[in-house]
C-alpha positions, 0 to 999 in steps of 0.5 A, a space after each residue: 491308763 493300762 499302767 495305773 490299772 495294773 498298779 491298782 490291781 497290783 496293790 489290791 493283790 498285795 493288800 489281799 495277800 496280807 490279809 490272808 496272811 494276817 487270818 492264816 494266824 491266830 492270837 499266839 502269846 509272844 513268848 508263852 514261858 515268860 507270859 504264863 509265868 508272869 500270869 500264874 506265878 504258882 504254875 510248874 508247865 502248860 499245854 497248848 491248844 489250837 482251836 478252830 470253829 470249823 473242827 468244833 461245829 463249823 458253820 452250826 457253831 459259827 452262827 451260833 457264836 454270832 448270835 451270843 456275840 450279837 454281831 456277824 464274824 468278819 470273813 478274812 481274820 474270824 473265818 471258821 479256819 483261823 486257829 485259836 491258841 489256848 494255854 491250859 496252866 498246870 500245877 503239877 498235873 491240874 489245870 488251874 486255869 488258862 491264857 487265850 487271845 483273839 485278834 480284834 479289829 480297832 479304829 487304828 488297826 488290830 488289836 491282840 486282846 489276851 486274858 487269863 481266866 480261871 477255870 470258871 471262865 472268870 477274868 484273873 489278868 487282862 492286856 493288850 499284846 498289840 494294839 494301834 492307837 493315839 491313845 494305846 498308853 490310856 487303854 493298856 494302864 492298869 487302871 483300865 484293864 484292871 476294871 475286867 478282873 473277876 467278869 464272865 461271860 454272864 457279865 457281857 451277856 447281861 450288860 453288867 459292866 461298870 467299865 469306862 472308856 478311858 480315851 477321848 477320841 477312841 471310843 470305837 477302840 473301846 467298843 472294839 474292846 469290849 466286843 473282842 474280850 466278850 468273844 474271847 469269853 464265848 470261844 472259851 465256853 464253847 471250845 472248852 480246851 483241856 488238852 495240848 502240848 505240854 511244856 
């Protein structure tokens, strides 16, 4: 009975080690020369920016991203600590938009939700760096993600989205979907990045 308590106890550690780990990290592009390119095919550099809601206004900001979210941030991966990168496209010495992910938790596991945006905060590219799931191949088709293009935040604010679930059993992905990109967009309102390291 001690043995199987230590097992269990172990495992519980390890699980949270991993978690912790998993938080300690924000949503950074695989390779950010590559995927900024391949965005912004007109852009000559970027800068980037790490981001987090305690540096911005703490638990004031926390409460009120929740409250536009219309949902509470889950404590290991969305606590104030984690940080979030944000990829400020240059033409020359102007900004011309940017490229910024969150982690998003699915049905099947988390989900890397990455968007490029004007500087208005419109949807110019939408896709799925990482996401686990029976049904990933319907979710990342173009003629899903394509159906965010040129939305706001005002959109998700106001419910006026004309976008479909394209999976069968995956409905919670798509909810999960649809609340990660609505948070991507109330982030990028309120850190308002312009700032970073250029490349």
């Amino acid at each position: 009975m001690k043995t199987l308590t230590r097992i269990i106890f172990t495992l519980v550690f390890l699980i949270n080690i991993t978690c912790a780990a998993y938080a300690a990290v924000g949503c950074t592009l695989n390779d950010p020369d590559r995927d900024v390119k391949r965005l912004f095919p007109q852009s000559t550099g970027y800068k980037t920016s790490f981001i987090t809601i305690k540096e911005k206004g703490a638990e004031a900001l926390k409460k009120k991203i929740e409250e536009k979210l219309k949902d509470t941030l889950e404590p290991i991966y969305e606590n104030i600590d984690v940080p979030y990168a944000y990829y400020a496209v240059l033409k020359g010495k102007d900004i011309i938009g940017y490229i910024h992910g969150v982690n998003q938790k699915g049905k099947y596991g988390g989900m890397q939700l990455i968007m490029a945006t004007d500087l208005t905060g419109k949807i110019l590219n939408f896709y799925y760096q990482k996401m686990s799931s029976p049904e990933a191949k319907k979710f990342m088709d173009k003629s899903f993600t394509n159906q965010f293009i040129g939305l706001t935040l005002d959109d998700f604010m106001k419910g006026n989205l004309s976008v479909k679930d394209p999976s069968q059993d995956s409905h919670q992905d798509f909810q999960a979907t649809l609340r990660g990109l609505r948070k991507n967009l109330i982030l990028l309102e309120e850190f308002k990045p312009a700032e970073g390291n250029s490349r």
